[in-house]
VEXNUBA-109813 format. One line per field, with one value per atom (N, C-alpha, C, O): chain; residue in three letters; z, x, y; residue number from 1. Coordinates in steps of 0.05 Angstrom, whole numbers, plus 5000, padded with zeros to 4 digits. Layout:
# residues N
ch <- [A / ...]
aa <- [ALA / ...]
up <- [Z / ...]
east <- [X / ...]
north <- [Y / ...]
i <- [NUM / ...]
END
This chain:
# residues 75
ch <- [A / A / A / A / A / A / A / A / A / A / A / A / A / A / A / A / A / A / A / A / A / A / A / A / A / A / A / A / A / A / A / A / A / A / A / A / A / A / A / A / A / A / A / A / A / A / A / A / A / A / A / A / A / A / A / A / A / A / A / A / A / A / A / A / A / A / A / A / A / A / A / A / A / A / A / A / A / A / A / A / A / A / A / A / A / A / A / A / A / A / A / A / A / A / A / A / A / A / A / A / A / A / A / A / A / A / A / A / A / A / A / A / A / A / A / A / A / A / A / A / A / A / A / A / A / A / A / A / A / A / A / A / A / A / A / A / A / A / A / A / A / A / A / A / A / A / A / A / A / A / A / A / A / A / A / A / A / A / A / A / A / A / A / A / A / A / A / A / A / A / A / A / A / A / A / A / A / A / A / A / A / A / A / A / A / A / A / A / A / A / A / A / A / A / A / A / A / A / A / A / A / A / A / A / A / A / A / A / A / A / A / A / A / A / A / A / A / A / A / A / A / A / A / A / A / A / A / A / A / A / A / A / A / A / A / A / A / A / A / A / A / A / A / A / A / A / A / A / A / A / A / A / A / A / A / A / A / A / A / A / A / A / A / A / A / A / A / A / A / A / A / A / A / A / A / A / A / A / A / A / A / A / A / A / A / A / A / A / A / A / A / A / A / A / A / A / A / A / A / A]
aa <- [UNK / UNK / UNK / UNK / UNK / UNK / UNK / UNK / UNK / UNK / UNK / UNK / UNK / UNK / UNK / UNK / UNK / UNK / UNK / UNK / UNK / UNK / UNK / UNK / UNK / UNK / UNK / UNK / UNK / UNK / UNK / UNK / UNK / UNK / UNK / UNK / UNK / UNK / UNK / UNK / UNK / UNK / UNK / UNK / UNK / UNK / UNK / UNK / UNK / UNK / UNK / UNK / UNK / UNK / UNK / UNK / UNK / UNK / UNK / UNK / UNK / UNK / UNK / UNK / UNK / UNK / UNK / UNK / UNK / UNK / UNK / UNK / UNK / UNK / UNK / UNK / UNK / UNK / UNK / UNK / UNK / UNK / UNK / UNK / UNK / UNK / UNK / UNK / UNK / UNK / UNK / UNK / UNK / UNK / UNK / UNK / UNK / UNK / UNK / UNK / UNK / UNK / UNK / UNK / UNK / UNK / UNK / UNK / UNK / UNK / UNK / UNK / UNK / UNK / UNK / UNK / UNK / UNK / UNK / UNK / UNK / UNK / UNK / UNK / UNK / UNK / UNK / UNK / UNK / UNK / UNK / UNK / UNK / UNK / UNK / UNK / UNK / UNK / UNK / UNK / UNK / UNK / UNK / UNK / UNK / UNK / UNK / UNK / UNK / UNK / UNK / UNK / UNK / UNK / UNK / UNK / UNK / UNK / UNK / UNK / UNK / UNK / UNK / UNK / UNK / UNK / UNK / UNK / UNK / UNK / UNK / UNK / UNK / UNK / UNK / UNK / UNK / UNK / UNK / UNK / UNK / UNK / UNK / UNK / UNK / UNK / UNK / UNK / UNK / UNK / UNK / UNK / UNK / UNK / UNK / UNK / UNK / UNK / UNK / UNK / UNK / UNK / UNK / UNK / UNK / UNK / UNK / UNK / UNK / UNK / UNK / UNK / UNK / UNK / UNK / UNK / UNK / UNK / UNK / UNK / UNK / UNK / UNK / UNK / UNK / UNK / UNK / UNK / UNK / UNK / UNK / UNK / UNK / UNK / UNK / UNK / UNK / UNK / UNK / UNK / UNK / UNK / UNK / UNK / UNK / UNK / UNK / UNK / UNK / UNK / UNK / UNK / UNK / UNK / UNK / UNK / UNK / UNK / UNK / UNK / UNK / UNK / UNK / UNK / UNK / UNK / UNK / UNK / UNK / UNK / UNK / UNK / UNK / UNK / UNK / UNK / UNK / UNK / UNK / UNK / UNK / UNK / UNK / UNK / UNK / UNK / UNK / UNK / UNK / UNK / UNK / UNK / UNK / UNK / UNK / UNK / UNK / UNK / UNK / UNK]
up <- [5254 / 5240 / 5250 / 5265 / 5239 / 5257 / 5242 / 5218 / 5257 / 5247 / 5235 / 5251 / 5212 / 5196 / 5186 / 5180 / 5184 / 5179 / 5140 / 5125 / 5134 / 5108 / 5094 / 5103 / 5078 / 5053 / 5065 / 5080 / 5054 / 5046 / 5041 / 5049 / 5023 / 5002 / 5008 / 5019 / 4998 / 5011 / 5035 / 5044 / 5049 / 5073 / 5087 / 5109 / 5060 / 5065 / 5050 / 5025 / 5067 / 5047 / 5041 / 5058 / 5012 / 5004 / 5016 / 5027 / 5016 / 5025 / 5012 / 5024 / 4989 / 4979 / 4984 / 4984 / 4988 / 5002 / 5030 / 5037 / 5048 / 5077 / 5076 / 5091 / 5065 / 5062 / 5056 / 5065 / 5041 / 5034 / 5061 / 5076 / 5072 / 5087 / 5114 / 5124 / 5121 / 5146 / 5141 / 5157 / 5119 / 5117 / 5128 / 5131 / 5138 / 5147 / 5166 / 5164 / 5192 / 5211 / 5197 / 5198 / 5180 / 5172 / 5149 / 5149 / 5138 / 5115 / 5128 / 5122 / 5151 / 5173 / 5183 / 5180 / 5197 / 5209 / 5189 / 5196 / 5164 / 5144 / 5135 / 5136 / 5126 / 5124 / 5149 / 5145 / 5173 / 5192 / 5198 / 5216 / 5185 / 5184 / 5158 / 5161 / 5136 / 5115 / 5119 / 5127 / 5115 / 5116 / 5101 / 5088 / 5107 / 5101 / 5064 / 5049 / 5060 / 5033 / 5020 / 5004 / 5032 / 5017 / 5009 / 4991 / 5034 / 5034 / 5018 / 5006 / 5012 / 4992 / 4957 / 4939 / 4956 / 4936 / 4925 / 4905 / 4940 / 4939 / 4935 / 4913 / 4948 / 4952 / 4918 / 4905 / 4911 / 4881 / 4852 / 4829 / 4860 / 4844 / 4841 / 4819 / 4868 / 4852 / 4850 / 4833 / 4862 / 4853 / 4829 / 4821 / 4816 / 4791 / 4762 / 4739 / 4769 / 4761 / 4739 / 4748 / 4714 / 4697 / 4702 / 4707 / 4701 / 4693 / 4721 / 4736 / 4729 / 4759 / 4759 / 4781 / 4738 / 4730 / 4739 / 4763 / 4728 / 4731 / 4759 / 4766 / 4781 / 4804 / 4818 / 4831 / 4817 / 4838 / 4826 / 4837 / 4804 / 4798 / 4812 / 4825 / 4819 / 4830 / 4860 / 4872 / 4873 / 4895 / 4907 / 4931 / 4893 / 4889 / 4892 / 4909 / 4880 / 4874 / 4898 / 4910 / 4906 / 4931 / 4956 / 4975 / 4964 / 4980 / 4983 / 5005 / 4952 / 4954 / 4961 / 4981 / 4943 / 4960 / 4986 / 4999 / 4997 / 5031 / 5037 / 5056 / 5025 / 5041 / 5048 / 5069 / 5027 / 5022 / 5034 / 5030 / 5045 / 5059 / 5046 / 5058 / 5014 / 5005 / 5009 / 5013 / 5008 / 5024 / 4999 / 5007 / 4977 / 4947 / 4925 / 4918 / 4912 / 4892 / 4867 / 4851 / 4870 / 4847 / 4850 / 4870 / 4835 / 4824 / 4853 / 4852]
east <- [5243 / 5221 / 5195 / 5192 / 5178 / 5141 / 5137 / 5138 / 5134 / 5116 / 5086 / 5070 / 5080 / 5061 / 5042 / 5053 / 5016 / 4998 / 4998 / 4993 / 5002 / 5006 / 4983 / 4960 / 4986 / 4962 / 4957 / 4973 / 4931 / 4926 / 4939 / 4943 / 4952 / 4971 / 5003 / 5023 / 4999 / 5027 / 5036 / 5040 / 5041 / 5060 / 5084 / 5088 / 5094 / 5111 / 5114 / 5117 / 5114 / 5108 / 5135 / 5153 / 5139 / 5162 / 5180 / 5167 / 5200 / 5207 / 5200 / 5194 / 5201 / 5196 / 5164 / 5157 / 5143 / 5117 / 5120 / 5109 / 5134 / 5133 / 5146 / 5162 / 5159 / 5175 / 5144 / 5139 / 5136 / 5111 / 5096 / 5098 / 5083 / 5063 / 5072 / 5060 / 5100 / 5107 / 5123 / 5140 / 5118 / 5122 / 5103 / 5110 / 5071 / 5056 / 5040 / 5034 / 5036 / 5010 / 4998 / 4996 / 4984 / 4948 / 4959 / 4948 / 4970 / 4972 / 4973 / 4959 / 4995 / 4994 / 4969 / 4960 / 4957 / 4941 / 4907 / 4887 / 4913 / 4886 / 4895 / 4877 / 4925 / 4934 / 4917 / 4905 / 4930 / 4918 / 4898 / 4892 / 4876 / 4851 / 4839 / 4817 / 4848 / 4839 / 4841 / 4863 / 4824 / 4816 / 4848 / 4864 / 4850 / 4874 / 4868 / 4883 / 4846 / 4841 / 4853 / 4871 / 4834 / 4843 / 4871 / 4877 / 4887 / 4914 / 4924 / 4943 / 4917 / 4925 / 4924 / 4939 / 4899 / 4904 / 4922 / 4932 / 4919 / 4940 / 4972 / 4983 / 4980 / 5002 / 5006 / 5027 / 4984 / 4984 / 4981 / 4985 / 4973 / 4977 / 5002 / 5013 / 5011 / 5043 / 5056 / 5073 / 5060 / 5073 / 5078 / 5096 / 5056 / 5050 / 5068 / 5073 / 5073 / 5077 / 5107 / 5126 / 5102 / 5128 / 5151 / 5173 / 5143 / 5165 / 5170 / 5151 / 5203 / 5201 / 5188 / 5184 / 5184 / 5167 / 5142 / 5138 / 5126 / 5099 / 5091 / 5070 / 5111 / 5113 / 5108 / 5087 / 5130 / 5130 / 5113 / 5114 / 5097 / 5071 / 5058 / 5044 / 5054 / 5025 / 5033 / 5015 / 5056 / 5062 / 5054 / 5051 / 5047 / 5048 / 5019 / 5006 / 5013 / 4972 / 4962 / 4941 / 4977 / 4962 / 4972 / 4965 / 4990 / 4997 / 4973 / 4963 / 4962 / 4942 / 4918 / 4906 / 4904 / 4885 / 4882 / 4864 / 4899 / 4900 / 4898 / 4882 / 4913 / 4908 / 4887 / 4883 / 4861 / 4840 / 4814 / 4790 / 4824 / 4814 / 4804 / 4794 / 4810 / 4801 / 4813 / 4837 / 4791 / 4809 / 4814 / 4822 / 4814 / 4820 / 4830 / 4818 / 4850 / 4872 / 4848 / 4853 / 4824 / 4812 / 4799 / 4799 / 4766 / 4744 / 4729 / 4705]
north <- [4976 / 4987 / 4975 / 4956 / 4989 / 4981 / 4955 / 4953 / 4941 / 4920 / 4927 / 4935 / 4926 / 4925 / 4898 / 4876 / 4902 / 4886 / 4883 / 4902 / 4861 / 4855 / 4844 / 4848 / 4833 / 4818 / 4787 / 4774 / 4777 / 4746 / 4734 / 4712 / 4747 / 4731 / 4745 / 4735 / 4768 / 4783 / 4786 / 4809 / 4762 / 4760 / 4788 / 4798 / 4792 / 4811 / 4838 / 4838 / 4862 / 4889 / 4893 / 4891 / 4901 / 4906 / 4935 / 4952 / 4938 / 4967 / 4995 / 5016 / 4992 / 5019 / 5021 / 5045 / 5006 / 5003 / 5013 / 5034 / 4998 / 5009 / 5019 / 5008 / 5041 / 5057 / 5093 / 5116 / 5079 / 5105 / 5097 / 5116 / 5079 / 5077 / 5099 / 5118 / 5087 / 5100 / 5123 / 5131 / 5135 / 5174 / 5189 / 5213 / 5180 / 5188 / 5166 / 5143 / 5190 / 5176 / 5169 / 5145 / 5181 / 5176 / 5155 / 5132 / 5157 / 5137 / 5111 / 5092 / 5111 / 5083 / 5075 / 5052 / 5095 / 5088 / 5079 / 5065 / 5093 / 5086 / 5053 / 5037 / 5042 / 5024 / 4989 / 4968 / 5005 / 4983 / 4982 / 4966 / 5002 / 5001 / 4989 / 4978 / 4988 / 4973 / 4941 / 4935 / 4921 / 4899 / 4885 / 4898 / 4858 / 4837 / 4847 / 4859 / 4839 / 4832 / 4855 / 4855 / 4881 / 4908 / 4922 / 4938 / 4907 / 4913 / 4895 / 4904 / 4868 / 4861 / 4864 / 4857 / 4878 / 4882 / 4915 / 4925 / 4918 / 4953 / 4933 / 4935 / 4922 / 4901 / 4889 / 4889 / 4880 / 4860 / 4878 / 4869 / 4903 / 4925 / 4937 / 4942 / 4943 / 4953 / 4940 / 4946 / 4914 / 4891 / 4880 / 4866 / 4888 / 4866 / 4894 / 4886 / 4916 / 4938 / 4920 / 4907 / 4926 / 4921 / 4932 / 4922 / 4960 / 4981 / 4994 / 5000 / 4999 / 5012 / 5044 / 5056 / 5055 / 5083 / 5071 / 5074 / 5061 / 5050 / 5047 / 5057 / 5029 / 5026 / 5042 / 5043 / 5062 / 5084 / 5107 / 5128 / 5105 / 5118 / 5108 / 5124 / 5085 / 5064 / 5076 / 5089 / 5072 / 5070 / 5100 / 5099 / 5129 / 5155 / 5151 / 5162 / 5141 / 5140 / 5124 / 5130 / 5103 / 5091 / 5101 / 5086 / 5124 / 5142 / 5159 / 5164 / 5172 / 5196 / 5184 / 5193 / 5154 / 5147 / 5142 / 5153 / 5125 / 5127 / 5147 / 5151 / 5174 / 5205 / 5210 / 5223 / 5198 / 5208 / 5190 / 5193 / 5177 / 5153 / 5126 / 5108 / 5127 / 5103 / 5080 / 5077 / 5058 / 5025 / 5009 / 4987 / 5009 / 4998 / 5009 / 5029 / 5001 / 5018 / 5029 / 5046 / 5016 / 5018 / 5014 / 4999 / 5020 / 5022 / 5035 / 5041]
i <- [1 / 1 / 1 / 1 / 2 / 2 / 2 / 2 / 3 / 3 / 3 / 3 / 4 / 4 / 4 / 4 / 5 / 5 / 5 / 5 / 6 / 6 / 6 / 6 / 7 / 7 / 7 / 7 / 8 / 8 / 8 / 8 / 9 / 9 / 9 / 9 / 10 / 10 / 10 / 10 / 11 / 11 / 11 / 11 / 12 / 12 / 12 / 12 / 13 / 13 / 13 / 13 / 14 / 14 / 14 / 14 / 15 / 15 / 15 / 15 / 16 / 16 / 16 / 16 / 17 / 17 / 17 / 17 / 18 / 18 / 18 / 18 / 19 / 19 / 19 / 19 / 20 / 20 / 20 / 20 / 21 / 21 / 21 / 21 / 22 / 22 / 22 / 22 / 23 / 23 / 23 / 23 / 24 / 24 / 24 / 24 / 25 / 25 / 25 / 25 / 26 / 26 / 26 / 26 / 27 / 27 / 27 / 27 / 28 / 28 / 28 / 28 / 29 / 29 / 29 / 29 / 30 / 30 / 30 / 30 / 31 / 31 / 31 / 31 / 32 / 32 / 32 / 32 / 33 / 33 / 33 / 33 / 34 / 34 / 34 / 34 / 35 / 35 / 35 / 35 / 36 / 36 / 36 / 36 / 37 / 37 / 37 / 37 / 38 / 38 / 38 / 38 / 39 / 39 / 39 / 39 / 40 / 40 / 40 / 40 / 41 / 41 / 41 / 41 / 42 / 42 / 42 / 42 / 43 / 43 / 43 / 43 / 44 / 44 / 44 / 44 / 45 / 45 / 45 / 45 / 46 / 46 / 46 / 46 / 47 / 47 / 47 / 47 / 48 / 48 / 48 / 48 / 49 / 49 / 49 / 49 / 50 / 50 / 50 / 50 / 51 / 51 / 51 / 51 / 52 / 52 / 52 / 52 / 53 / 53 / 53 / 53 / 54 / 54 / 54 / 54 / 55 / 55 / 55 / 55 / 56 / 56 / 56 / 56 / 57 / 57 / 57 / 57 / 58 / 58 / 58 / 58 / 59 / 59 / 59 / 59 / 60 / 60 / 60 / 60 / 61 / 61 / 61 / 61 / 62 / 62 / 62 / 62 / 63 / 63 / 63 / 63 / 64 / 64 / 64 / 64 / 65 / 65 / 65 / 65 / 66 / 66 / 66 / 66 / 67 / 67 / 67 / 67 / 68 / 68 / 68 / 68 / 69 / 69 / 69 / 69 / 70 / 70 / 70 / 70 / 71 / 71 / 71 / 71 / 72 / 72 / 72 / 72 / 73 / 73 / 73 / 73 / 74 / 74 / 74 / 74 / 75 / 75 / 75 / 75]
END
């Protein structure tokens, strides 16, 4: 599998994460274009997710923002 650029903090992207990133070029390539930090916090957002519903909502939403070119889960 591709070696991927991870978080500050998050060393390692989980699978069901690099699992969405590398369903798409552009999502990859908006991914290794977002800053250490930015990727980490997309990383500490679904992570931090209680419920595995919640998760793979978050994981669905930070698919569409990358679509869309944004570099932060939020605000």
């Amino acid at each position: 599998m591709t070696k991927l650029p991870a978080g500050t903090v998050h060393d390692k992207i989980p699978d069901d994460i690099k699992k969405m990133i590398l369903s798409s070029e552009k999502i990859e390539a908006q991914w290794r274009d977002i800053t250490p930090l930015a990727r980490n916090e997309f990383l500490c957002w679904i992570t931090d997710a209680k419920l595995e519903k919640t998760r793979a909502r978050r994981i669905q939403v930070a698919f569409d923002k990358l679509s869309r070119g944004e570099r932060r889960p939020c605000c």
